[in-house]
Each structure stands twice: as structure tokens, then as C-alpha cells.
C-alpha positions as YAML, in Angstrom:
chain: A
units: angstrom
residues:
- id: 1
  name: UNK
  ca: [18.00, 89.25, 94.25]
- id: 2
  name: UNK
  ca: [17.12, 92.63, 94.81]
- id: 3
  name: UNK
  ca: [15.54, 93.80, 98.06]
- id: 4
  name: UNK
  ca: [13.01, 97.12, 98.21]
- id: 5
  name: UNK
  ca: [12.49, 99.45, 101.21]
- id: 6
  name: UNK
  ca: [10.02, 102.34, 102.21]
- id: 7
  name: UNK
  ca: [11.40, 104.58, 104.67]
- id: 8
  name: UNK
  ca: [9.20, 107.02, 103.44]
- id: 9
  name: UNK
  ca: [6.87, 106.57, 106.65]
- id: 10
  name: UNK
  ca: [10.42, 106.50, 109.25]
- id: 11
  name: UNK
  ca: [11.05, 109.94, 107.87]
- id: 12
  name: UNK
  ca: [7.83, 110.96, 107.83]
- id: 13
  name: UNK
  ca: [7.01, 110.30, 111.63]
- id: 14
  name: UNK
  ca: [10.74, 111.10, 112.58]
- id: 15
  name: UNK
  ca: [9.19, 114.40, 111.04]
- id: 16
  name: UNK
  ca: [6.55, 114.55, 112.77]
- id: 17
  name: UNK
  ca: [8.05, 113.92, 116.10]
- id: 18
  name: UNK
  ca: [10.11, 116.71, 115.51]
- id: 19
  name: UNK
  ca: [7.46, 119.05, 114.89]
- id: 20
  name: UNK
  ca: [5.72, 117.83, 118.12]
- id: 21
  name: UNK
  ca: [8.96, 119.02, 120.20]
- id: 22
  name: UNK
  ca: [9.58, 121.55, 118.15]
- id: 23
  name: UNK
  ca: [5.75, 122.54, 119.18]
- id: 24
  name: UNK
  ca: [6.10, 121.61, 122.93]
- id: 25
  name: UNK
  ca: [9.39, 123.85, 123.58]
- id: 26
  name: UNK
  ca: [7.79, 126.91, 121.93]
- id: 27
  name: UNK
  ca: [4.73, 126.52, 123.98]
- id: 28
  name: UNK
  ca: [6.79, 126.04, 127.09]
- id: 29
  name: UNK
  ca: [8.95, 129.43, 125.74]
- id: 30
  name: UNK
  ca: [5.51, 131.09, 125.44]
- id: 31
  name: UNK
  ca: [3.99, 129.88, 129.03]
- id: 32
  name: UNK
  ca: [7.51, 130.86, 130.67]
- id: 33
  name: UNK
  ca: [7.26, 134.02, 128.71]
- id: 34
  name: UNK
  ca: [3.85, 134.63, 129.81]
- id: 35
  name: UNK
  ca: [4.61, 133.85, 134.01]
- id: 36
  name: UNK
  ca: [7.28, 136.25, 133.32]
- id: 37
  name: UNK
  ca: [4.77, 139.10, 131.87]
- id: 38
  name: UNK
  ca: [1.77, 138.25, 134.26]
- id: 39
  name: UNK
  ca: [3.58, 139.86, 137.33]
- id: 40
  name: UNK
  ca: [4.80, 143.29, 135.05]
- id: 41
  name: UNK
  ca: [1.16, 143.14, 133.76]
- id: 42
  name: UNK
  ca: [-0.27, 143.38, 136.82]
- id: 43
  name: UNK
  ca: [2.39, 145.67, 138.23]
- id: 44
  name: UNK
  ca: [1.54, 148.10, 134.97]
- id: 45
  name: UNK
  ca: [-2.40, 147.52, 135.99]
- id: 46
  name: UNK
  ca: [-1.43, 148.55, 139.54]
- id: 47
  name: UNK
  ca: [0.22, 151.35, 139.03]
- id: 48
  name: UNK
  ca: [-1.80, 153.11, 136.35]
- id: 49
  name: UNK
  ca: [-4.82, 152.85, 138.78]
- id: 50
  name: UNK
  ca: [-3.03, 154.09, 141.85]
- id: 51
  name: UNK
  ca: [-1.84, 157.07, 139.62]
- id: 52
  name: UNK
  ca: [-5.35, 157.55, 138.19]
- id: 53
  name: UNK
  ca: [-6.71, 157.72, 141.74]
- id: 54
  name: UNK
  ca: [-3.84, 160.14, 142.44]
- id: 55
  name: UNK
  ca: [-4.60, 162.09, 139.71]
- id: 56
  name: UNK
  ca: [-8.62, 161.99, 140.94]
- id: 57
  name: UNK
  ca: [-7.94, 162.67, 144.06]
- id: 58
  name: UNK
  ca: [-5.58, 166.17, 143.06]
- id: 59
  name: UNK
  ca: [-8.09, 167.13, 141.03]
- id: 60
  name: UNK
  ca: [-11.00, 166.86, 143.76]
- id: 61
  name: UNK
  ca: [-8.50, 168.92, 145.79]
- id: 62
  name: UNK
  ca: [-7.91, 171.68, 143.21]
- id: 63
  name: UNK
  ca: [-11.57, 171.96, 143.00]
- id: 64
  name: UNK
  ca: [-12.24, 172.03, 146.32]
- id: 65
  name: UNK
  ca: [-9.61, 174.43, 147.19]
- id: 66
  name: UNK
  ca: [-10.83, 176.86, 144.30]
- id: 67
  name: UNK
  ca: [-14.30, 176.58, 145.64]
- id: 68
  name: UNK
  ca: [-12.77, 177.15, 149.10]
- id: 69
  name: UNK
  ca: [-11.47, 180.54, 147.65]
- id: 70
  name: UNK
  ca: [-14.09, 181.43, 145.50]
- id: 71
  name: UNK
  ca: [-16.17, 181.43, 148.45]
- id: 72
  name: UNK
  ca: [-13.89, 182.92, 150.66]
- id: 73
  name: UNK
  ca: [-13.65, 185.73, 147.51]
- id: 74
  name: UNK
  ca: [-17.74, 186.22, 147.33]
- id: 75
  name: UNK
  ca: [-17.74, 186.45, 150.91]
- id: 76
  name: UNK
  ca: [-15.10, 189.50, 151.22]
- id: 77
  name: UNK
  ca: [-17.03, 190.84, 147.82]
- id: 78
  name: UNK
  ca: [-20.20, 190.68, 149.97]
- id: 79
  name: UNK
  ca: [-18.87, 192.48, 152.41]
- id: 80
  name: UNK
  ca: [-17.17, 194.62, 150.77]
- id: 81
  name: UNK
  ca: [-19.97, 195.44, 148.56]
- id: 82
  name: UNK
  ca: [-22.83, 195.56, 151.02]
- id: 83
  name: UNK
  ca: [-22.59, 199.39, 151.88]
- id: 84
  name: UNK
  ca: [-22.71, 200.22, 148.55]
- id: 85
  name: UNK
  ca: [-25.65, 198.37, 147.40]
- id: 86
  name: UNK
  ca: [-27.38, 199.58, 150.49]
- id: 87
  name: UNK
  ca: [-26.92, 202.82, 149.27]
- id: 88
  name: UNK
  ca: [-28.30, 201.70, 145.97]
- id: 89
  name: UNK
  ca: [-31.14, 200.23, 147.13]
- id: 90
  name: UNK
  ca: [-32.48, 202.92, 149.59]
- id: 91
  name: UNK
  ca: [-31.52, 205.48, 146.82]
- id: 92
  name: UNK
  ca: [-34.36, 203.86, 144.49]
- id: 93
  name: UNK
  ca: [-36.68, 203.24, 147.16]
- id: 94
  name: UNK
  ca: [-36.54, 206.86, 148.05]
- id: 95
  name: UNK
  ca: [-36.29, 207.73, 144.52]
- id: 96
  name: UNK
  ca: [-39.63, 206.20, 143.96]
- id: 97
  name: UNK
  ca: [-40.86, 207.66, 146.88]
- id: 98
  name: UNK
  ca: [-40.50, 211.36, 145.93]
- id: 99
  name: UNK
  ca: [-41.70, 210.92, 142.45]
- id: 100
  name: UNK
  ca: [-45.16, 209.89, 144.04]
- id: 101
  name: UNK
  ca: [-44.83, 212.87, 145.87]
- id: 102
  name: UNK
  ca: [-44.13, 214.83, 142.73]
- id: 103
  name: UNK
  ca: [-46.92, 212.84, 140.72]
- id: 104
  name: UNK
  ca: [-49.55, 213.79, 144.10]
- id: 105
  name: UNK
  ca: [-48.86, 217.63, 143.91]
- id: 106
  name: UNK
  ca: [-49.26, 217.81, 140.11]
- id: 107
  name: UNK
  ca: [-52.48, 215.38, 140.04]
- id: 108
  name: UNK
  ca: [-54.16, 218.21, 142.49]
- id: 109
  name: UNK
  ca: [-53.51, 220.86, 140.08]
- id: 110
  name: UNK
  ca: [-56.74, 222.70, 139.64]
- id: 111
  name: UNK
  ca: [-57.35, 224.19, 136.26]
- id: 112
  name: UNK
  ca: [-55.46, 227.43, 135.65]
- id: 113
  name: UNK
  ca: [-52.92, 226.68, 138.03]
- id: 114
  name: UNK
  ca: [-49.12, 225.53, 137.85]
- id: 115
  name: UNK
  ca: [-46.29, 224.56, 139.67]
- id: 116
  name: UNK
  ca: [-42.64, 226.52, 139.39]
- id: 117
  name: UNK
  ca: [-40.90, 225.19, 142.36]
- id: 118
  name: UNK
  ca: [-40.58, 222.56, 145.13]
- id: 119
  name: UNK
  ca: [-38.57, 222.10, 147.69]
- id: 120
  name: UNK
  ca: [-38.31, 220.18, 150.80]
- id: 121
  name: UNK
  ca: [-36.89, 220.79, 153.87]
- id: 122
  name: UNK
  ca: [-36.39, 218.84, 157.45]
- id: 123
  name: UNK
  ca: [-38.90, 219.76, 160.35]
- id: 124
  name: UNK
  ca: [-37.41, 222.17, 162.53]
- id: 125
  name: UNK
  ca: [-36.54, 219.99, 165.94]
- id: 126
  name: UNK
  ca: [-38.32, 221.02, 169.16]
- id: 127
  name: UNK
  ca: [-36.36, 223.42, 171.24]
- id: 128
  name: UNK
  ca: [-34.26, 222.41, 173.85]
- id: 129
  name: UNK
  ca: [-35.07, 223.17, 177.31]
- id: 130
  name: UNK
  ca: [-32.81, 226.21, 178.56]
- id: 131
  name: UNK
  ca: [-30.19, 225.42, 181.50]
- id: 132
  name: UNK
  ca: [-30.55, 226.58, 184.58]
- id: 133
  name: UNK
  ca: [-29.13, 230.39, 185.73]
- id: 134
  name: UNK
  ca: [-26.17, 230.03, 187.83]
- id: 135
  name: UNK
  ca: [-24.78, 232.92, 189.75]
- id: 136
  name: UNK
  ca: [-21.28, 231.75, 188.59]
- id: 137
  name: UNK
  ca: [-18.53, 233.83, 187.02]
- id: 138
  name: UNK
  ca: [-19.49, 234.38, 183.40]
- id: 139
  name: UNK
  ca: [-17.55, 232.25, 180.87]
- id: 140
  name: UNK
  ca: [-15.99, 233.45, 177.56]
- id: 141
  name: UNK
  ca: [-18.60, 234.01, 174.76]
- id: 142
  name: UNK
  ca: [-19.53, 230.80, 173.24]
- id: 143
  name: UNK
  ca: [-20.55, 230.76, 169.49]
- id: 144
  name: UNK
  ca: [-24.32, 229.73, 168.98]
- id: 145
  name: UNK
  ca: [-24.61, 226.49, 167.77]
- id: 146
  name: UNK
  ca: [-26.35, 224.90, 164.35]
- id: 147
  name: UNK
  ca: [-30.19, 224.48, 164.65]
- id: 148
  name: UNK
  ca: [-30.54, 221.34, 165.36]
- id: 149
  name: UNK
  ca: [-32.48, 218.93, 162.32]
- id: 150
  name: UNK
  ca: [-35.04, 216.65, 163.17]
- id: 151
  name: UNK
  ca: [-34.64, 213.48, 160.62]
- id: 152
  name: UNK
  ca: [-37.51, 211.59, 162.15]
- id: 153
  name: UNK
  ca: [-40.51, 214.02, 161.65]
- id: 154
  name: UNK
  ca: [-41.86, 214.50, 157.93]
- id: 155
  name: UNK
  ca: [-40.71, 217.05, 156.00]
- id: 156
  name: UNK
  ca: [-42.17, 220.44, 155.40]
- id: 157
  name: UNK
  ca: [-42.64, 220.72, 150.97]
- id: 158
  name: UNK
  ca: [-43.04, 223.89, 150.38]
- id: 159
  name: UNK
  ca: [-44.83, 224.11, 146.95]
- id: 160
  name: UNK
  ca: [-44.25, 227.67, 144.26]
- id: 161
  name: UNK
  ca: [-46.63, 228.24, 141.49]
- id: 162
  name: UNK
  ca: [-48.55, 230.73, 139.75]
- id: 163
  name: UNK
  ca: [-52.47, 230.63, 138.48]
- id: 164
  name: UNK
  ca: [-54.69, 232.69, 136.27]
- id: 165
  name: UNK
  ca: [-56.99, 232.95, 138.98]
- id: 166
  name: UNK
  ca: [-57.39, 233.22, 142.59]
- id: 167
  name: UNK
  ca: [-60.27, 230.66, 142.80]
- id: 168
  name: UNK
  ca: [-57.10, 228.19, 141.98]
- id: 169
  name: UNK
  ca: [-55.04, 228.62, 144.25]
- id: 170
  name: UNK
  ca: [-57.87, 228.20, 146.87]
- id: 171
  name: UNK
  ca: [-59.13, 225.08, 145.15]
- id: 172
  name: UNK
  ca: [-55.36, 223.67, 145.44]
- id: 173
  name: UNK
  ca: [-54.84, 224.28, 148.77]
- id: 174
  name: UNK
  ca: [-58.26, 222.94, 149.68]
- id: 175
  name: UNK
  ca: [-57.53, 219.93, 147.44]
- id: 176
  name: UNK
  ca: [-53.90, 219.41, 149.27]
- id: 177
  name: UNK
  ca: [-56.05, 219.54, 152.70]
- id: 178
  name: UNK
  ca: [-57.95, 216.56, 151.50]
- id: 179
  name: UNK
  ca: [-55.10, 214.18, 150.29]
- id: 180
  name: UNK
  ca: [-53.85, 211.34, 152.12]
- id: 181
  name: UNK
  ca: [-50.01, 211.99, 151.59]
- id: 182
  name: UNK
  ca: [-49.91, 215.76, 153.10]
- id: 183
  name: UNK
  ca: [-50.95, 217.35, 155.94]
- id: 184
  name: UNK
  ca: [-51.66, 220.96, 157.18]
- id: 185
  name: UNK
  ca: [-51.62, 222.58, 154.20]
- id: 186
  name: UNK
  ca: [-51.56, 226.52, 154.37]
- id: 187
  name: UNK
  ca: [-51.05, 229.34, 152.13]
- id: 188
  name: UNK
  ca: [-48.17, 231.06, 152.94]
- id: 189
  name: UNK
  ca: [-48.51, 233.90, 150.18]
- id: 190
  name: UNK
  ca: [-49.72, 235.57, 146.90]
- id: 191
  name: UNK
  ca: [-49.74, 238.43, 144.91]
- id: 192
  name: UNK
  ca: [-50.00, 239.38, 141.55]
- id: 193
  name: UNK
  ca: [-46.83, 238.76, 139.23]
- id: 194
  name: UNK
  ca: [-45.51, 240.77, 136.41]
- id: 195
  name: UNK
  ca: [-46.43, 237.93, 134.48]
- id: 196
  name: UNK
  ca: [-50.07, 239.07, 132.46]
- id: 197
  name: UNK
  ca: [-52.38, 236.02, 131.48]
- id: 198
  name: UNK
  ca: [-52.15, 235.52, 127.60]
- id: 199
  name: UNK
  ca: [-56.19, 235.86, 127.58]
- id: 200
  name: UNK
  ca: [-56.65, 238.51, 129.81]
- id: 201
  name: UNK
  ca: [-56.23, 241.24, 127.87]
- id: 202
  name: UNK
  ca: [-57.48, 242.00, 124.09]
- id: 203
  name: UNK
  ca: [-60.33, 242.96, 122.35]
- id: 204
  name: UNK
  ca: [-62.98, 240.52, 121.72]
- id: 205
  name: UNK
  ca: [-66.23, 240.98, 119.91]
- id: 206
  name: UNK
  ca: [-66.41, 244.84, 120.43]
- id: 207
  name: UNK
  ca: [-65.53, 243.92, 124.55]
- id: 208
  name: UNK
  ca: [-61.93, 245.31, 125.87]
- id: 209
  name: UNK
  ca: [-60.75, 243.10, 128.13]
- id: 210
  name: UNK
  ca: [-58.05, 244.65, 130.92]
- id: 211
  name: UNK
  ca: [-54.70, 243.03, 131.43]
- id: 212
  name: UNK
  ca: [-54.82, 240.48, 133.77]
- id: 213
  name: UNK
  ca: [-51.90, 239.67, 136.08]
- id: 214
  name: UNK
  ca: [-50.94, 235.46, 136.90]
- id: 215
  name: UNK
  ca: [-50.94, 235.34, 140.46]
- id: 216
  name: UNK
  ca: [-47.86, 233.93, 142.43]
- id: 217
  name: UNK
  ca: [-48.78, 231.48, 145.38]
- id: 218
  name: UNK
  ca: [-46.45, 230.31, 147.94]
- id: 219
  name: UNK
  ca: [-47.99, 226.52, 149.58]
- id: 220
  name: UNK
  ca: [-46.37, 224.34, 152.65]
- id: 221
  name: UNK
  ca: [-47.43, 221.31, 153.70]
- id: 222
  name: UNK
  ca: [-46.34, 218.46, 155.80]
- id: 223
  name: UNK
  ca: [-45.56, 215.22, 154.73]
- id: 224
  name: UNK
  ca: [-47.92, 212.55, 156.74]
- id: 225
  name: UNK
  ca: [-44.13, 210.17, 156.31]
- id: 226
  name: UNK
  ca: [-40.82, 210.77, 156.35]
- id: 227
  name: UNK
  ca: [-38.95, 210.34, 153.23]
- id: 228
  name: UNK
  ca: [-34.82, 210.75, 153.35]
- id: 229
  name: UNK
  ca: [-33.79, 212.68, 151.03]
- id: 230
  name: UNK
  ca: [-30.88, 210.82, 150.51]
- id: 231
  name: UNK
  ca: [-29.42, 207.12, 150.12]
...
């Protein structure tokens, strides 16, 4: 009599049983694994964001030490700089200044009539009031000193030119008179030059014509403003 057995199935869930601890111990590998990890995780976490603050916060302190000395450096600059562009400015202002008194004495240029030289010089300050005599011993010669220069009353221009006529040089001086950037006006001199007008002599149309000579004016006036004449 012959007997027959499956064990197919016995090995089959034997197998399968074996898988399922086989399955359990690695996931209980992996979880103790992963406890182990979770702390030097969060250590790693911990640390790169207390040295990325670190690194923040150094770098908000480099800033705001360079903008510490970059304002410490504009404000010695400033400083530093200020006389100079003082100078600068009040050199253009007074720049500009004179060139409108250029522009005024050539716009009042009659016909006939031209300008050689100008100059400008301080108003002579009032005189000081003598000290009194004293019957004392007299002391050792003393040198005279500098005229004083008044820098607070408007300058004196005093204005060379020459014209082909005298009528010009009245009409100029008249013209100065009536301007609202000068003041007393007054002709200090003129005379005939060497200089002959080129159409005052010649022969035109049967008519001799004699030389002619330019005539050579000398004009001061006062500014109505003071101007320096430097920075």
C-alpha cells in the first residue's frame, strides 16, 4: 500500500514565516537605525542654522562697520574738502559777477568808441583820525605804514579806450551815468593819440580830408556793489 504526501504547503508557509521575520527584524534594524539618526539629524539641522545666523549676523556687522567708516571717511572728506570748494564756489560766483561787469561797459559803447583797458581797484579807506600832540620826548623815526584798503566799499573801475570822436566819449560817460551797476562816472582824461582814424584822412570825390587823430579817454566809475576780486 503506498501512502502520498504534500508538504508542498508546510514548506511553503514555513517560507513564508520566514520572510515575515526576516521582514520584521529589518524593519526593527531600520526604526533603531532611524532613532539613532533622528537626534544627529537634528543636531546637523541645529547647527547649520546657528552657523547661518552666525554667519548673518558677521556679515550685518561687516556692513555696518564699513558704513560706520565710510561715514566717518565722508565726514573727514567734508571737512577736509570744505575750504576748498568754498573757494570754488565764490570763485564762480565772482567770476560771473565781473563778466556782467565786463558785458555792462561794452553794451554802453557808443559808436566810434572802444575799450583798451580795465582795471579795478579797492576804494581808498577813510583816513584815520590823527593822535593827539604830546609834549613827550620824540621817539625814533617810525616807517609810514601801508594805506590802508577798504574791502567793504565798491570798487573804483577805471575804464581806457580810444574813439574817433569826441562826441563818444561824452556819450559814454553820459551813458555810464545812467546805468544801474556804476556810479559817479567822470572823465578823468583825453587827448589825441598818435593813432590817425583809418577814414580821416584821404581824398574823396575831389575833397582832401586832413588826418584825423583817435582820441585816448581815461573813465572811473564806482561800482554801486562790491565784488571780491578774489575766491
Amino acid at each position: 500500500m503506498r501512502l502520498h504526501t504534500n508538504f508542498i504547503p508546510q514548506r511553503l508557509a514555513r517560507r513564508r514565516r520566514a520572510e515575515r521575520r526576516l521582514r520584521v527584524g529589518l524593519m526593527a534594524l531600520l526604526a533603531a537605525a532611524g532613532l539613532m539618526l533622528v537626534p544627529t539629524v537634528l543636531l546637523l539641522l541645529f547647527s547649520g542654522e546657528r552657523a547661518g545666523l552666525l554667519l548673518d549676523l558677521q556679515r550685518q556687522r561687516k556692513r555696518s562697520l564699513e558704513a560706520v567708516v565710510q561715514s566717518t571717511w565722508w565726514d573727514a572728506e567734508n571737512k577736509r574738502l570744505k575750504g576748498a570748494r568754498d573757494v570754488v564756489v565764490a570763485a564762480h560766483t565772482n567770476i560771473a559777477r565781473w563778466v556782467g561787469v565786463m558785458r555792462e561797459l561794452r553794451d554802453r559803447l557808443p559808436n566810434g568808441a572802444w575799450v583798451t583797458q580795465i582795471s579795478a581797484a579797492p576804494a581808498p579807506a577813510p583816513d584815520a583820525t590823527p593822535a593827539a600832540a604830546t609834549t613827550a620826548t620824540p621817539a625814533a623815526p617810525v616807517e609810514p605804514a601801508p594805506a590802508a584798503v577798504n574791502t567793504t566799499d565798491p570798487q573804483i573801475v577805471t575804464i581806457k579806450g580810444q574813439a574817433t570822436r569826441a562826441e563818444a566819449v561824452g556819450e559814454y560817460l553820459e551813458s555810464l551815468n545812467r546805468t544801474a551797476m556804476f556810479s559817479h562816472a567822470v572823465l578823468v582824461g583825453s587827448h589825441p593819440s598818435d593813432l590817425q582814424s583809418p577814414e580821416a584822412a584821404g581824398n574823396v570825390a575831389g575833397v582832401v580830408r586832413a588826418a584825423r587823430h583817435v582820441i585816448a579817454f581815461e573813465i572811473r566809475v564806482r561800482l554801486k556793489q562790491y565784488i571780491p576780486e578774489g575766491p
